[in-house]
N, C-alpha and C positions, 0 to 999 in steps of 0.2 A: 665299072664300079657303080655310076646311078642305074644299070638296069639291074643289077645284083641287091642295091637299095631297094627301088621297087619293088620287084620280087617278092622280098621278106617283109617289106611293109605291108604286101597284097594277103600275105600268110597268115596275117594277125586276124584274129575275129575281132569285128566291130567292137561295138561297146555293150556288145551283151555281157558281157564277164565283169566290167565292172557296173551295170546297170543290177544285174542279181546278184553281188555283192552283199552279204548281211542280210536275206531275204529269206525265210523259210520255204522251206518246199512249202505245196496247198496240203499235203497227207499230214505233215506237221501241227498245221492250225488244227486241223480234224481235232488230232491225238488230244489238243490241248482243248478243245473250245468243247466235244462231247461230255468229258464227267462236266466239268461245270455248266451244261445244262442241264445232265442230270440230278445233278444237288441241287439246282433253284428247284426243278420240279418235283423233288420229294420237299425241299420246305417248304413249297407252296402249297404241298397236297398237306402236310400238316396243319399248316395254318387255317385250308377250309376246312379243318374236322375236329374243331375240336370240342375239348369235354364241355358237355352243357346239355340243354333240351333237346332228344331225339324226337323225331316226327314220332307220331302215335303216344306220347307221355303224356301224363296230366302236364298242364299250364302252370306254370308257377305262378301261386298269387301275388300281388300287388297293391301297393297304395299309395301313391305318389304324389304331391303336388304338384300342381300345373301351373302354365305360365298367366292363365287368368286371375289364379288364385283357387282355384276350387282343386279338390281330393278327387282324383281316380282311381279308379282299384279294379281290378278284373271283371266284377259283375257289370260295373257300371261302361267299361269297355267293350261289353257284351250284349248290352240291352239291346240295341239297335240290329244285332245280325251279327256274322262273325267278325273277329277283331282281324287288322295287318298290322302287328306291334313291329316299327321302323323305329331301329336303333341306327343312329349317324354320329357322326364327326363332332356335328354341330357348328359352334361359332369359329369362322376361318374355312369352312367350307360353305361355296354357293350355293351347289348344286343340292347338300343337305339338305336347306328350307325350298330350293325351288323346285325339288321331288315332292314334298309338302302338297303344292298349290297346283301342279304339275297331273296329281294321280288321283286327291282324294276324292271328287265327283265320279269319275271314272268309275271309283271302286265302291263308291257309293250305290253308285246303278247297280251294282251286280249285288248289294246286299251286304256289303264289307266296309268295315268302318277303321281309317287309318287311324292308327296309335300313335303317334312319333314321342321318343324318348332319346333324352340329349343328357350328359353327364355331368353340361357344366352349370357352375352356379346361377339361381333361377333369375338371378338381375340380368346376367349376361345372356342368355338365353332371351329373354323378352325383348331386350333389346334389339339383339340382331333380329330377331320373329320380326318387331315393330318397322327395324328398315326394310327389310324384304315385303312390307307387307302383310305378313302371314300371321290372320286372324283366328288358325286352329290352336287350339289349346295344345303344347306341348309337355309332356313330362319329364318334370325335373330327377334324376337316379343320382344325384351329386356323390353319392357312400357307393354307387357302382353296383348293390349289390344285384339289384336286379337285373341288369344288364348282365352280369356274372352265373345271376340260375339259369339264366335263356345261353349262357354261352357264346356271348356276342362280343367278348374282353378278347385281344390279340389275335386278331384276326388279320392277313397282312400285312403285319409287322406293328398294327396298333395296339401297343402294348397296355395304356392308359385309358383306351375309349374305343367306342365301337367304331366298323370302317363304317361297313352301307350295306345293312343287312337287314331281315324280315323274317317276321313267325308268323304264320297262319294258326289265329286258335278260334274255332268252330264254336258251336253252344252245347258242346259235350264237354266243353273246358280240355280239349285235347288239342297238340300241337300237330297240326296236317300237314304244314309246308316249311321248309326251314331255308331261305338262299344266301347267299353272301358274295359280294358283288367286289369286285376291285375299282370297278368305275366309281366315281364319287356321284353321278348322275343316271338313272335309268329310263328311257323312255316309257311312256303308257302302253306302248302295243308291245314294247316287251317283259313288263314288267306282266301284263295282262297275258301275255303269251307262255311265262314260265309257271305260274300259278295253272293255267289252261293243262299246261302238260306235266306238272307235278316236276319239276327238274328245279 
């Protein structure tokens, strides 16, 4: 009788049967985890494309106040060489203003004169400018609209305000380069590298 015990206790499988208990197969996860990558990557390919300024269109014009106080407008964003109109987050993102101080010598060198344009009110905006630092003139779009002709509103889910995005407008008044970025920060040699290779 105990080697007849034994026996049938030797019989049992371990504790595989209840270790993969309530477990999917791996073909399972597949089944399930494929469309929903598929779906973030069609709303995500929506959100980089949407309606506003194509490369090669006239520039939308502009007039804005800025956080020193003085009116910018397209010409005057132009005088100097071609504009990089950087629409951001603004106040509550770092990386916003330290792209600011980050890139615009840089792009200075090559002839290109940063724009940055923020959507919140021009008190709050100077503000956080002032902690960071950051003594470039920023434009205040507080009514959005302009931010809305360039096409820079809802852009990865930001429905209210740009993410981290950039226009290249030439002295043809024509928009060259258009990027939109999910990072809230971009480095100079890449920011310098996509402008390089038109992407």
């Amino acid at each position: 009788m105990i080697q007849t015990t034994k026996n049938q206790g030797s019989k049992r499988p371990p504790t595989t049967t209840t270790s993969n208990k309530g477990r999917l197969p791996w073909w399972s996860w597949l089944a399930i985890l494929l469309p929903i990558a598929a779906l973030s990557a069609v709303v995500l390919a929506g959100m980089e494309d949407p309606e506003g300024t194509a490369v090669g269109s006239a520039a939308p014009e502009f007039d804005l106040l800025a956080t020193d106080g003085s009116r910018y407008d397209l010409d005057s964003a132009l005088e100097d060489g071609d504009a990089l109109l950087y629409f951001s987050m603004g106040p509550g993102c770092d990386g916003c203003f330290m792209q600011i101080m980050e890139s615009e010598d840089a792009l200075a060198s090559r002839g290109i004169k940063l724009v940055p344009i923020m959507v919140n009110p021009a008190v709050v905006v100077a503000g956080e400018a002032q902690r960071y630092g950051v003594s470039t003139p920023i434009l205040v779009d507080s009514d959005q609209e302009v931010s809305n002709a360039y096409g820079m509103i809802g852009i990865y889910g930001h429905q209210d305000r740009p993410s981290h995005s950039f226009a290249l407008v030439d002295q043809n008044r024509q928009v060259t380069w258009v990027r939109h970025y999910a990072e809230m920060f971009v480095t100079t040699e890449q920011l310098l590298a996509d402008l390089d290779s038109g992407t």
